[in-house]
C-alpha positions in Angstrom: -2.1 -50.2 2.8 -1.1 -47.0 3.7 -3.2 -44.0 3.0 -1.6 -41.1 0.7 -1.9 -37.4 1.2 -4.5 -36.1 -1.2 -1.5 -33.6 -2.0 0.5 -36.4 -3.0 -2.4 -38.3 -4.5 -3.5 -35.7 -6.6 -0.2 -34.3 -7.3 0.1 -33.2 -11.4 1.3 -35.3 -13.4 1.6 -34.4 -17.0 1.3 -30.6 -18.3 -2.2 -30.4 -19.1 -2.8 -30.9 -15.3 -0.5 -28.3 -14.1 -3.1 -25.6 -11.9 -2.4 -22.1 -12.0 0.7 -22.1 -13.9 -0.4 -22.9 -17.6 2.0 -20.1 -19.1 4.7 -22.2 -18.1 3.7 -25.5 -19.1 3.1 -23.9 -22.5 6.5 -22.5 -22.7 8.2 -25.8 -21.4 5.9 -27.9 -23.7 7.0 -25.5 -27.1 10.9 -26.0 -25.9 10.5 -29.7 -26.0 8.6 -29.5 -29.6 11.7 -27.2 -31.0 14.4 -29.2 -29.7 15.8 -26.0 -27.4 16.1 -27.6 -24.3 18.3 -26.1 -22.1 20.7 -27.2 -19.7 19.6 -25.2 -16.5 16.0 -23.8 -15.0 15.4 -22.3 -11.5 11.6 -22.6 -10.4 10.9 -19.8 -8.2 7.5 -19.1 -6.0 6.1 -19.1 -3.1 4.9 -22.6 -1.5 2.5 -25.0 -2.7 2.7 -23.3 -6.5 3.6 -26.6 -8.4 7.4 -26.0 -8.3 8.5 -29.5 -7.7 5.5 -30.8 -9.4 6.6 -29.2 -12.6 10.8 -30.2 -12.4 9.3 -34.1 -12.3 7.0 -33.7 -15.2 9.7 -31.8 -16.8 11.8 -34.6 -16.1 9.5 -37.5 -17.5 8.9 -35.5 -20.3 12.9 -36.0 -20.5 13.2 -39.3 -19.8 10.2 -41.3 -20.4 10.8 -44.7 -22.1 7.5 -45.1 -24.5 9.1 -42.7 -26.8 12.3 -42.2 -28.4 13.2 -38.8 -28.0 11.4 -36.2 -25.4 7.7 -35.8 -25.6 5.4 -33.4 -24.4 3.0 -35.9 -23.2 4.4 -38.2 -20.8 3.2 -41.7 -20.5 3.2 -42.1 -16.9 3.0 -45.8 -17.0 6.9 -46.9 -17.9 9.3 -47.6 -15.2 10.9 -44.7 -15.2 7.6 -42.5 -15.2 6.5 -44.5 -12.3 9.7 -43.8 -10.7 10.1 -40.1 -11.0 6.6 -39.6 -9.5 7.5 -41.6 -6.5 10.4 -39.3 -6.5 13.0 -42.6 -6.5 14.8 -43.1 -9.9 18.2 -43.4 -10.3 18.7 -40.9 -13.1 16.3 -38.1 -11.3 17.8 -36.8 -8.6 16.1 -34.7 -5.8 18.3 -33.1 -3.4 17.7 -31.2 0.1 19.8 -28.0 -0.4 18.8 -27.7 3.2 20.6 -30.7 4.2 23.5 -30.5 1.7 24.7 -27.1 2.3 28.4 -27.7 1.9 31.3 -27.9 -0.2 31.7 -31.3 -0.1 28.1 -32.2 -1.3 28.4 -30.3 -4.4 31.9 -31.4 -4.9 30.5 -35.0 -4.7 27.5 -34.1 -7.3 29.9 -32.4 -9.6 32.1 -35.4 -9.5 29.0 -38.0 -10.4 27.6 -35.8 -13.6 31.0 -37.2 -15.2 28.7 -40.5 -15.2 26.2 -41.5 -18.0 22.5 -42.3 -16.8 22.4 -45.7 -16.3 19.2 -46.1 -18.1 17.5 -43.0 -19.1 18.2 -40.0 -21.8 19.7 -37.6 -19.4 20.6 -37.6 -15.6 18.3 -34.5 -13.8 19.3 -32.8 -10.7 16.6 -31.4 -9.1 18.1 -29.1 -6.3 14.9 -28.0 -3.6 15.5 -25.0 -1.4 18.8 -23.9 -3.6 18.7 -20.9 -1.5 20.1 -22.8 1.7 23.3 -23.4 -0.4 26.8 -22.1 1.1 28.4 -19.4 -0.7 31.5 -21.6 -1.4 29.1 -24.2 -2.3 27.3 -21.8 -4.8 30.8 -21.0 -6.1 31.7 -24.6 -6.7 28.2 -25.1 -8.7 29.0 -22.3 -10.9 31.0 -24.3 -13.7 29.4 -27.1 -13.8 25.7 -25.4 -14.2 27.5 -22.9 -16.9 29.2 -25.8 -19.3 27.5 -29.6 -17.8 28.0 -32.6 -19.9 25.6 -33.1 -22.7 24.0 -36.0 -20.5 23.1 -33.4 -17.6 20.0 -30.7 -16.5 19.6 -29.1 -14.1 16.5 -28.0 -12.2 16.9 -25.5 -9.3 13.8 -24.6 -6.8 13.2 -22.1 -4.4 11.1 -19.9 -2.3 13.2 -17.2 -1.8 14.7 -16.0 -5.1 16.7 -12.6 -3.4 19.1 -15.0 -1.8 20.4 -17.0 -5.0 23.6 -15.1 -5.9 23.0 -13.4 -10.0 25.8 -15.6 -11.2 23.5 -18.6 -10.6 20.5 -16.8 -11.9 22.1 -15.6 -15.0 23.0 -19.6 -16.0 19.3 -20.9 -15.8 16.4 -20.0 -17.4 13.8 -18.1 -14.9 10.0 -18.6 -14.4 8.5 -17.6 -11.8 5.5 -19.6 -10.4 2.5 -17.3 -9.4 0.2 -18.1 -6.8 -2.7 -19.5 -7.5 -6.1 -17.7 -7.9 -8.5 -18.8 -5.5 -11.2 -19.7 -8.4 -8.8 -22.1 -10.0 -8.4 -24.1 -6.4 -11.9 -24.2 -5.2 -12.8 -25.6 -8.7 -9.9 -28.3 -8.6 -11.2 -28.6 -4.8 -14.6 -29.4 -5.7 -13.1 -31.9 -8.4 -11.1 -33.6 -6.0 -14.0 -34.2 -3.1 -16.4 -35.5 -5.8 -13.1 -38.0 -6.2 -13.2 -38.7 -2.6 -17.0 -39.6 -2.5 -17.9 -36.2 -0.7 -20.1 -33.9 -1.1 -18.7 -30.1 -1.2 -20.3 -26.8 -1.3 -19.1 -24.3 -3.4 -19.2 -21.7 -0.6 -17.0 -24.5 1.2 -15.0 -24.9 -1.2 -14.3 -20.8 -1.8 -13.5 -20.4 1.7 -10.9 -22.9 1.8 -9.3 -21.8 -1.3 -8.7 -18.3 0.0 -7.5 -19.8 3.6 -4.9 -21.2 1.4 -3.4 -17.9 -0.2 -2.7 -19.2 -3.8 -1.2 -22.5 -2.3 -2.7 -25.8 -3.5 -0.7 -28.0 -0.9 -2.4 -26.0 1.9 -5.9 -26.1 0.3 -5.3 -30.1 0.2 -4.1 -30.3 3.4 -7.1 -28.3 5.2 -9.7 -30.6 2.5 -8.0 -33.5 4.0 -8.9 -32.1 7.4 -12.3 -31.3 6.5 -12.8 -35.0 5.1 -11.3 -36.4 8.1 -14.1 -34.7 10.1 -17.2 -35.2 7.6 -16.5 -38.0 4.8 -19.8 -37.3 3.3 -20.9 -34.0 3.2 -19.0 -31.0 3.6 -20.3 -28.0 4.7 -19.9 -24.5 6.3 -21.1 -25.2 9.7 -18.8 -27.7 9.3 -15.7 -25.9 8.3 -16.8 -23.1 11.2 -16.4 -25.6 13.5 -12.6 -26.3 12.6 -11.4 -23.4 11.1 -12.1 -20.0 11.9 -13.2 -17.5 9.5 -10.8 -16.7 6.3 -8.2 -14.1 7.7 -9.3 -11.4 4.7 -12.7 -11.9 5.5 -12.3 -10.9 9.4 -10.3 -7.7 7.9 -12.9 -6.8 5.4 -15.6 -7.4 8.4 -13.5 -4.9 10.1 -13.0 -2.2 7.6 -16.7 -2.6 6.6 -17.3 -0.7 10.4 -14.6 1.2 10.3 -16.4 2.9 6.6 -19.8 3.0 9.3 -17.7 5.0 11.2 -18.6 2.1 14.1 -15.1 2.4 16.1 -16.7 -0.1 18.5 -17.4 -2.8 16.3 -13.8 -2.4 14.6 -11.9 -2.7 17.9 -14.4 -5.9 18.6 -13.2 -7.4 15.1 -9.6 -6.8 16.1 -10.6 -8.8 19.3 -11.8 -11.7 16.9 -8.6 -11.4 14.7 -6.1 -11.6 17.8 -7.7 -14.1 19.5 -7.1 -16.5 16.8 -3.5 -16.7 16.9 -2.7 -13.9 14.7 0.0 -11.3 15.2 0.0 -8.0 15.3 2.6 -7.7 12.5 1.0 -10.6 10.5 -2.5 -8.0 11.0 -0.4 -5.3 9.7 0.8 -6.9 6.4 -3.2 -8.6 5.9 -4.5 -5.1 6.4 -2.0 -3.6 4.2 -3.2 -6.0 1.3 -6.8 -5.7 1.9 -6.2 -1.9 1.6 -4.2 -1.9 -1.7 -6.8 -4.5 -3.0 -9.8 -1.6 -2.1 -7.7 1.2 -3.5 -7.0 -0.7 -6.9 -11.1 -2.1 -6.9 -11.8 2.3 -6.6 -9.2 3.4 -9.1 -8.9 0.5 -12.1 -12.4 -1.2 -11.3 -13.0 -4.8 -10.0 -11.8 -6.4 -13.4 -8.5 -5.1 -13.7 -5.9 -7.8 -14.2 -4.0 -6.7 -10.9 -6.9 -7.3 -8.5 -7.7 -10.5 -7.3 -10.7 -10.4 -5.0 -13.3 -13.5 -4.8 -15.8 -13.7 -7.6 -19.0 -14.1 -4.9 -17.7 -11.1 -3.0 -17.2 -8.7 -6.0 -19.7 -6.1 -5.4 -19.1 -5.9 -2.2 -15.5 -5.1 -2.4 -16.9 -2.7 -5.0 -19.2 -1.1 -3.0 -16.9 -0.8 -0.1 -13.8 0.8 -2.1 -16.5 3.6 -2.9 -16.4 4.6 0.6 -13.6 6.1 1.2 -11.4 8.6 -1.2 -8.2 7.4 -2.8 -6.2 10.1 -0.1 -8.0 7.9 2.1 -6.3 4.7 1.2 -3.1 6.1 0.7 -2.9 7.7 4.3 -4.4 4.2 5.5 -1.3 2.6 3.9 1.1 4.7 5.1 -0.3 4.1 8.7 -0.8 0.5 8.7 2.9 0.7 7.2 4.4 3.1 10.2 2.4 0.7 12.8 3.8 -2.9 11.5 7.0 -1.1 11.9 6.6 -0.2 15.2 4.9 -3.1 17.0 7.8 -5.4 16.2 9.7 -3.4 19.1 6.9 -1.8 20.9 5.6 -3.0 24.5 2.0 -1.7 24.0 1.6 -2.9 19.9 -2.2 -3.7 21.3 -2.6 0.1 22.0 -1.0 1.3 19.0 -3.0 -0.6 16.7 -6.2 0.0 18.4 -5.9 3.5 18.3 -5.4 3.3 14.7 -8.3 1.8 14.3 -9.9 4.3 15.9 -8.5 7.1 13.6 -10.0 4.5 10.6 -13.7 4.5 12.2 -13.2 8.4 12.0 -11.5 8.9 8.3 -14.6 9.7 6.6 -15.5 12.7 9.2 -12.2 14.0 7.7 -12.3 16.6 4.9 -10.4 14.9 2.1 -7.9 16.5 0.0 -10.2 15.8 -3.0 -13.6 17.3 -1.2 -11.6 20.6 -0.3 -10.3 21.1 -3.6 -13.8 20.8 -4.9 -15.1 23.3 -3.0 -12.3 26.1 -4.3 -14.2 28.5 -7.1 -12.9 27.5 -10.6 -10.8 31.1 -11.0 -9.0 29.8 -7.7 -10.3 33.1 -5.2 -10.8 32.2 -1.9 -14.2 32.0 -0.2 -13.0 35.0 2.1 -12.5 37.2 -1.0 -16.1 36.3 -2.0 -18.1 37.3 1.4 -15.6 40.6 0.7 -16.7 41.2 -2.3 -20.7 40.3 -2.0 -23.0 43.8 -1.2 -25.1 43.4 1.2 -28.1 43.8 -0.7 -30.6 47.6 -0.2 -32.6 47.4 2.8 -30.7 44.6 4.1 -30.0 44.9 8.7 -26.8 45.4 9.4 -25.9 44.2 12.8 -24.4 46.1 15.4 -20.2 44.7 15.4 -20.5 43.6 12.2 -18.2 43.9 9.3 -18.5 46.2 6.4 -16.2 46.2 3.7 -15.8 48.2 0.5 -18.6 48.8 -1.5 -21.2 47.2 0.8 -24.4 48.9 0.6 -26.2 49.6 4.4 -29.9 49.7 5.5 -30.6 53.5 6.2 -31.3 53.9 9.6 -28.2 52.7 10.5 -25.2 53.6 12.1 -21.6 53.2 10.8 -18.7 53.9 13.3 -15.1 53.5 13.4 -13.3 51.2 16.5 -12.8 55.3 18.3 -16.4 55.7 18.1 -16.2 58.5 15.2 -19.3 58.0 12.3 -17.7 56.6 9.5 -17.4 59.5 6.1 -20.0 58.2 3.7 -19.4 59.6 0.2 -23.1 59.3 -1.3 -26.2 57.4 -1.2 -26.6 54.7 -3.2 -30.3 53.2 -3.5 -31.2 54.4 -0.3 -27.9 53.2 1.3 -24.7 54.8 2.2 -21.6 54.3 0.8 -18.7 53.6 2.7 -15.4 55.2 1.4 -12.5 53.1 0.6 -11.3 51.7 3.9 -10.3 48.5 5.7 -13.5 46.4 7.0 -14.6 48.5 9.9 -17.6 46.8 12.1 -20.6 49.1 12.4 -21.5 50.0 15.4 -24.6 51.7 17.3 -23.1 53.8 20.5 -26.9 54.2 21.8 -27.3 50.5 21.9 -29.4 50.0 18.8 -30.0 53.8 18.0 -30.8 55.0 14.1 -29.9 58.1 12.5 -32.7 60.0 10.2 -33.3 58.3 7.1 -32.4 61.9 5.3 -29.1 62.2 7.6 -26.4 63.1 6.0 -22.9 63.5 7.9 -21.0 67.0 8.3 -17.6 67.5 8.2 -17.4 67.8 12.2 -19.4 64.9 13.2 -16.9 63.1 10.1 -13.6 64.2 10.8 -11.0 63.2 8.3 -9.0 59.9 9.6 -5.3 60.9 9.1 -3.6 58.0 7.3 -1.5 55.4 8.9 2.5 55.6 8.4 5.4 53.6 9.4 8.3 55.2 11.0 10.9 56.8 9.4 14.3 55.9 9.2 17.6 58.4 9.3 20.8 56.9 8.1 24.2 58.0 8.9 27.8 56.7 8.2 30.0 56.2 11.4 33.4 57.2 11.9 36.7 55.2 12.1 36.9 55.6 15.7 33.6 54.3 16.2 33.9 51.4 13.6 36.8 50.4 15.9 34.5 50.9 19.4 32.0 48.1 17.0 34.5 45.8 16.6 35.0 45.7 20.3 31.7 45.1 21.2 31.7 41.0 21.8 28.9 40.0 19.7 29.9 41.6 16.9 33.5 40.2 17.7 32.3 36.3 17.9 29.6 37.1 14.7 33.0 37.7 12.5 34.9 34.8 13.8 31.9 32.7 13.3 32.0 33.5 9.7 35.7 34.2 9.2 34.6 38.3 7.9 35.5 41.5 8.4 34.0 44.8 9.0 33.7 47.0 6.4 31.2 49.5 6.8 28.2 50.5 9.8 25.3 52.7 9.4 23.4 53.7 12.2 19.4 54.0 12.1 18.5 57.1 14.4 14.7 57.9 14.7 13.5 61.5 12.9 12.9 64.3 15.0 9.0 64.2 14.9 9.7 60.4 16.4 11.5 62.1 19.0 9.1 64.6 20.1 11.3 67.6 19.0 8.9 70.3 17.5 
């Protein structure tokens, strides 16, 4: 006898056994109680969701000869249950939209559904990989699937929902098939090796289920593997030994160092990743997820209904999206994003991704966005304004160069000079300080090296001469005469200035220095 797939062995067979996808059983299973069955579906989802596994229960639920009328609960036993399943009834008919891509083939099916089922309730196309369709061959489905005979469904599948034009989507009724969470397949996993006689762990059976990505056909076809290897007992040295570590787990390995701030245990797990047969691309879009899945852990908390992280690995994705900021995350995004883009075309995408690596190891050394604005006073002065405004407090050294600003009180003892060497004017004493009068920072300065000045010193008006204040220059306007308005409009510059900006010349003035910028007495 010859042996069966455990994909197709333990492929669904009523509703109740659907994985992953019970909203939609539920919503099929209510149409068939009502009576509101309609004519067209289209299955959509990734591989491996149930999407043909569904359009045959849907169609025994149709069809199946223990009952008069549909049921919800298919026998499975009849001939035309048996039938459907083996995917080889008369009535039920599974096309290859890969292989029947033309006009001609859907000229020919349009033709047939004119034709009664020969035995059962209704005759059920079920059209796999509708996508692959020709555009005249979509055109030439489109009204039939809008008004079929009473007799006919149809049920459309595909992986790649984008390319079915909206005049075919707007005639069927949608669902879209999520993937499956990896809980729900190691469980069905485990169910399925006690089935086979084999022993499974559950850390065996975990693994698996996220080497799948939400595909049950894949996690069948690598427990088929694993049984083929050890029909007893199987366990994680064993799965080691054929597979190599879950692709999620090398990158959360990897982003574990680069939160250490280890660059050379990050570019070692790149290493690991790429010399299992993974691209640099296919690296990009697994690091993008991994990334998303840390930022969402950090901002909505492991139990949100958008993350899906493994149960046994939940506080450490927990503790590991605390260790880096959400600015962090977002920048990590948009690098990972800029580097998948350019290691498609690049000659040196090894070099390109290491380094970014490297700048990961080195992203918590960075001053975050958050961190800075943290450290900002609450009436939003700068730290600058602060050191300007804090005294240095009586008695306090002042060091020769330093600054002091406005209402800074200064050791006595000390000397205060201006950049030309001329003692600062000090208004008063102030607790046995001087004050400075209102002028910009000036550093003090000793001229002696270190010298002091009497504690009782007070400055005269020689040694403190007056610093005159600092002016700009001023400006003399005049109005220019015709003929030299007409000498301006000679000169080229001005000449290719008014053609650049289609104007005209309509007045000049002239800024001549005053006569104390001149020198004239």
């Amino acid at each position: 006898m010859a042996y069966t797939v455990l994909a197709r062995k333990y492929r669904s067979r009523t509703f109740e056994e659907v994985i992953g996808q019970e909203p939609i059983a539920t919503t099929l299973v209510n149409a068939i109680k009502v009576g509101r069955i309609h004519h067209g579906y289209l299955f959509t989802g990734t591989r491996g969701v149930g999407k043909t596994s569904m359009a045959r229960i849907l169609a025994k639920a149709l069809n199946c000869l223990k009952y008069d009328a549909p049921t919800t609960a298919p026998c499975g036993e009849c001939d035309v249950c048996r039938t459907i399943a083996e995917g080889q009834d008369v009535d039920v008919l599974e096309i290859d939209a890969a292989s029947n891509t033309g006009v001609d083939n859907i000229r020919e099916l349009r033709s047939n559904t004119a034709y009664r089922p020969a035995r059962s309730r209704f005759k059920v196309y079920i059209i796999d990989e509708v996508h692959m369709l020709s555009t005249g061959a979509f055109n030439a489905l489109l009204k039939t699937l809008e008004e079929p005979p009473e007799h006919v469904k149809f049920i459309l599948a595909t992986t790649e929902i984008h390319k079915v034009p909206a005049t075919i989507q707007s005639r069927c009724q949608r669902f879209n098939f999520r993937t499956i969470s990896p809980d729900a397949i190691a469980k069905r996993l485990s169910e399925i090796a006690a089935a086979e006689g084999a022993g499974c762990e559950d850390a065996v059976a975990q693994r698996v289920a996220r080497l799948a990505n939400g595909s049950m056909r894949d996690a069948l076809s690598i427990l088929d593997q694993l049984l083929s290897v050890s029909p007893k007992k199987l366990t994680a040295k064993v799965l080691d030994e054929l597979l190599p570590p879950a692709q999620d787990e090398r990158i959360f390995a990897l982003l574990r160092h680069a939160a250490d701030g280890d660059a050379a245990a990050v570019l070692t797990g790149l290493e690991g990743v790429l010399g299992a047969g993974q691209g640099l691309e296919v690296f990009c879009n697994d690091a993008i997820e991994m990334v998303r899945t840390l930022m969402l852990v950090r901002t909505c908390g492991p139990d949100a209904a958008m993350v899906d992280i493994p149960a046994a690995a939940r506080d450490e994705y927990v503790q590991l999206g605390q260790c880096f900021e959400l600015s962090h995350y977002v920048q990590m995004i948009g690098m990972l994003e800029e580097l998948r883009r350019n290691v498609r075309y690049s000659g040196v995408g090894r070099a390109l991704t290491e380094a970014v690596l490297v700048r990961f190891a080195r992203m918590r050394e960075w001053t975050s966005i958050e961190q800075l604005l943290r450290q900002l006073p609450a009436d939003g002065s700068g730290a600058d304004e602060k050191k300007k405004s804090a005294p240095v407090g009586v008695g306090s050294e002042v060091p020769v160069g330093s600054e002091v600003h406005i209402g800074s009180e200064v050791r006595v003892g000390s000397e205060v000079r201006v950049d030309n060497g001329v003692p600062l004017p000090c208004r008063e004493r102030v607790g046995g300080g001087f004050q400075p009068s209102p002028e910009d920072p000036v550093p003090a300065r000793s001229p002696t090296g270190g010298g002091t000045i009497p504690a009782d010193y007070v400055p005269t008006d020689a040694e403190s001469p007056d610093l005159p204040e600092p002016r700009g220059p001023e400006i003399v306007r005049r109005e220019v005469s015709a003929d030299e308005l007409r000498q301006i409009e000679r000169d080229p510059v001005v000449r290719q200035t008014l053609e650049l900006f289609d104007g005209i010349l309509l007045q000049v003035e002239q800024q001549v220095p005053d006569q104390a910028q001149r020198g004239v007495e």
